[in-house]
Steps between C-alpha positions, in 0.01 A plus 500: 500500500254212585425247829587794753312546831399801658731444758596896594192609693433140651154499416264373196472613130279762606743710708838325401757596242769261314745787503640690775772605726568421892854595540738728342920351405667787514747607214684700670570571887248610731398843568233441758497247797122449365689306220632242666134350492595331180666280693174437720687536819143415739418220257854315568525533847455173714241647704098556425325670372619612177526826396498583147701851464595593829727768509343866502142325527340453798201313534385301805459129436134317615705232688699754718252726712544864442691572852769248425811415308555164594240254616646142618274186361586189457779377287620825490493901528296718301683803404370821329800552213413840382490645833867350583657516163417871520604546846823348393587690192356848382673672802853362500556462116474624155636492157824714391478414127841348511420166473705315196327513170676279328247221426333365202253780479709776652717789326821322613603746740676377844457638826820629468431673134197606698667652793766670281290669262224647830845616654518696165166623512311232261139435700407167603181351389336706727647847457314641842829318695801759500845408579592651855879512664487438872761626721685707204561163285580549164249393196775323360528277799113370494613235237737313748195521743256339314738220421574399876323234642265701775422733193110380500542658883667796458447641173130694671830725600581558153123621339215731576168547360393771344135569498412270813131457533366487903215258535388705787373808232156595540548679163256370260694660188791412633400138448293509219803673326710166635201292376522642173888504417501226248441669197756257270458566154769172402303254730509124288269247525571115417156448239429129502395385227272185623449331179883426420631512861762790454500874606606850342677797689266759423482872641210676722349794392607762777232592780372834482561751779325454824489100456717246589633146383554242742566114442562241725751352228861677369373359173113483401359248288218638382366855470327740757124465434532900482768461226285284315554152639224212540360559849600142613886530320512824655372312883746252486804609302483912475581789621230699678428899436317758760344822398540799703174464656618177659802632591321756688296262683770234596762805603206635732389170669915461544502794698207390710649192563842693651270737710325214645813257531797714528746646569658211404875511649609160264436391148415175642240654714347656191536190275351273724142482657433555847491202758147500639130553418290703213615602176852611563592099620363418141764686287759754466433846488549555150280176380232683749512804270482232175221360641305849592538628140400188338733482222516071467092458425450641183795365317433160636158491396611570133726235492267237656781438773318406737213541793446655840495218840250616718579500842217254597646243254798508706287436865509117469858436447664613820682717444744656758461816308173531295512817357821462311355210346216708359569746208643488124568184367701630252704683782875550427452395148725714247204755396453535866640789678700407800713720787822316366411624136522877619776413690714416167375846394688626860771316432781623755389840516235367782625654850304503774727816590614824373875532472508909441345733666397911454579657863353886520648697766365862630664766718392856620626792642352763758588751701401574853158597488422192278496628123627330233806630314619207283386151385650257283351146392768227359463157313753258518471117331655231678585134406622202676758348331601108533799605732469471908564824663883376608687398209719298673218214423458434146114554339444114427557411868232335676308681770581188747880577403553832563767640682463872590206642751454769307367268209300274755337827590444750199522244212601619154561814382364783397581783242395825426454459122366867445428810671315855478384791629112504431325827403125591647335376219608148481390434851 
């Protein structure tokens, strides 16, 4: 195909390519709030600056100094989009997975053939969310739920997650082993074929273990560069692979990045970076941790993507920010490794606290002059449950609308889920 520019990178011959993706259609509903940057929610808004993909990213902007979120100038405020859109959404909402499918690239299943069939045990898209029963309801109920109108408020009552991953872990296996969980042997990819304009569905090889596949797209264009792809297809259209080595590094520069920031006691607080000076105002935590292992250089370098902006190129054009207006210029491209695209990888197991807990409890006994004649150790696991302590208020009510003290004061509930005596060796 003939007469097209290299329009994708915004720069010359040299650097650009006439082939590329920016924003992902989905084909199906979202599982991820980081998808609804397709729609390039900091790009439409009527305020500047623009943000190109905004939600789980958070980068500070040169025209908004580091300390701020809003900055008033004339004709208008300056807002910083990422930091807001977070603060608005990855606490107080995520996906169920029973949004209709119904559409032209769906399965044709309803949310009501949906909500049927996870009543009968059939797992949603994401099979990590399992169908709970507050207050003693009955599975065969949870359809009716899901079809009243506050259902996208109430049906949190309805699931749980199984396998919830704490962003506060200072366990580097613990998140390597998250980093590493895409493994999918069936991954597609959408080859375009340049010359005649059309693409064919065509399958990945699987990774191998210890590496992971991660693309910014539900549906790559293009090959990895690992799998075999051109290094500039790859860039601009591909997945992405990471060895365990990398792995390694990024999972142990995350866990620096929680000693040094945390404990964080939101998602949002985690997502976003921090409002003042030095590195942490720059970015999120777990861009930080990108950044530290250096995982975006090498791969951009083989695909010509781009070059690096020193910081005094940036001196003369005042900047209320300078040092976000340094760096990558191929920053946030597809190849590029971003906070939001690990974020996908979270999905809504990301908690920034633990739901169940191990509780050991010890006792003694002794007689009068003090020596011991029996000891016992026990282990009990407890979970809190959607419910609030007093059923008389139902598990999707508000805490603003609660009616009973002992809710305003203990919360939800808890339940001893297991218990056991503990012999002396497993102490």
């Amino acid at each position: 195909m003939q007469d097209r520019d290299c329009f994708i990178s915004g720069l010359n011959s040299f650097y650009g390519v006439k082939f590329g993706c920016q924003y992902d259609i989905p084909l199906g509903p979202l599982q991820t709030l980081a998808g609804f940057n397709g729609a390039n929610p900091g790009g439409s808004s009527g305020y500047l600056p623009r943000f190109a993909q905004p939600i789980g990213n958070s980068w500070a902007h040169p025209l908004i100094p580091p300390e701020n979120l809003l900055v008033t100038r004339t004709g208008g405020n300056y807002l910083d989009h990422s930091f807001l859109l977070n603060l608005a959404l990855v606490d107080g909402f995520y996906f169920s997975g029973l949004a209709d499918q119904t559409g032209s690239f769906g399965p044709g299943k309803s949310t009501s053939t949906l909500a049927a069939g996870y009543a009968g045990g059939t797992p949603l898209d994401d099979p990590r969310l399992l169908l709970y029963r507050p207050n003693g309801m009955s599975a065969a109920a949870f359809a009716g739920e899901v079809a009243k109108p506050a259902a996208y408020a109430n049906i949190a009552a309805w699931q749980l997650m199984e396998g919830a991953f704490n962003i506060n872990s200072t366990s580097v296996p613990a998140w390597k082993a998250m980093l590493a969980s895409i493994h999918d042997s069936q991954a597609l990819f959408n080859q375009l074929d340049k010359t005649a304009g059309s693409a064919t569905l065509t399958a990945l090889t699987a990774t191998s273990t210890g590496k992971a596949r991660i693309s910014r797209f539900r549906l790559p264009a293009a090959k990895s560069a690992a799998n075999g792809g051109d290094a500039k297809d790859a860039y601009w259209l591909g997945a992405r692979e990471y060895s365990d080595a990398e792995l390694q590094t990024l999972a142990e520069n995350i866990v620096n990045q929680v000693r040094l920031r945390g404990p964080f006691l939101s998602l949002a607080e985690f997502v976003n970076r921090r409002l003042g000076s030095g590195e942490t105002a720059q970015r999120g935590a777990l861009q930080q941790a990108i950044d530290d292992s250096n995982l975006n250089q090498s791969l951009a370098a083989a695909a010509n993507a781009g070059f690096e902006i020193p910081a005094d190129k940036v001196t003369s054009y005042n900047y209320a920010n300078p040092a976000a207006g340094a760096g990558s210029s191929y920053q946030g491209a597809p190849g590029y490794l971003t906070q939001a695209d690990l974020l996908n990888v979270l999905g809504n197991a990301a908690t920034a606290r633990s739901d169940t807990f191990t509780i050991r409890g010890y006792g003694e006994a002794r007689d009068a002059t003090g020596k011991l004649l029996a000891q016992a150790t026990c282990e009990a696991l407890v979970q809190r449950v959607p419910e609030w302590l007093d059923p008389a208020d139902p598990a999707a009510t508000k805490i603003t609308a609660l009616t009973r003290p002992a809710n305003k004061t203990f919360g939800r509930r808890f339940l001893i889920t297991s218990f056991r005596w503990l012999s002396p060796n497993e102490i």
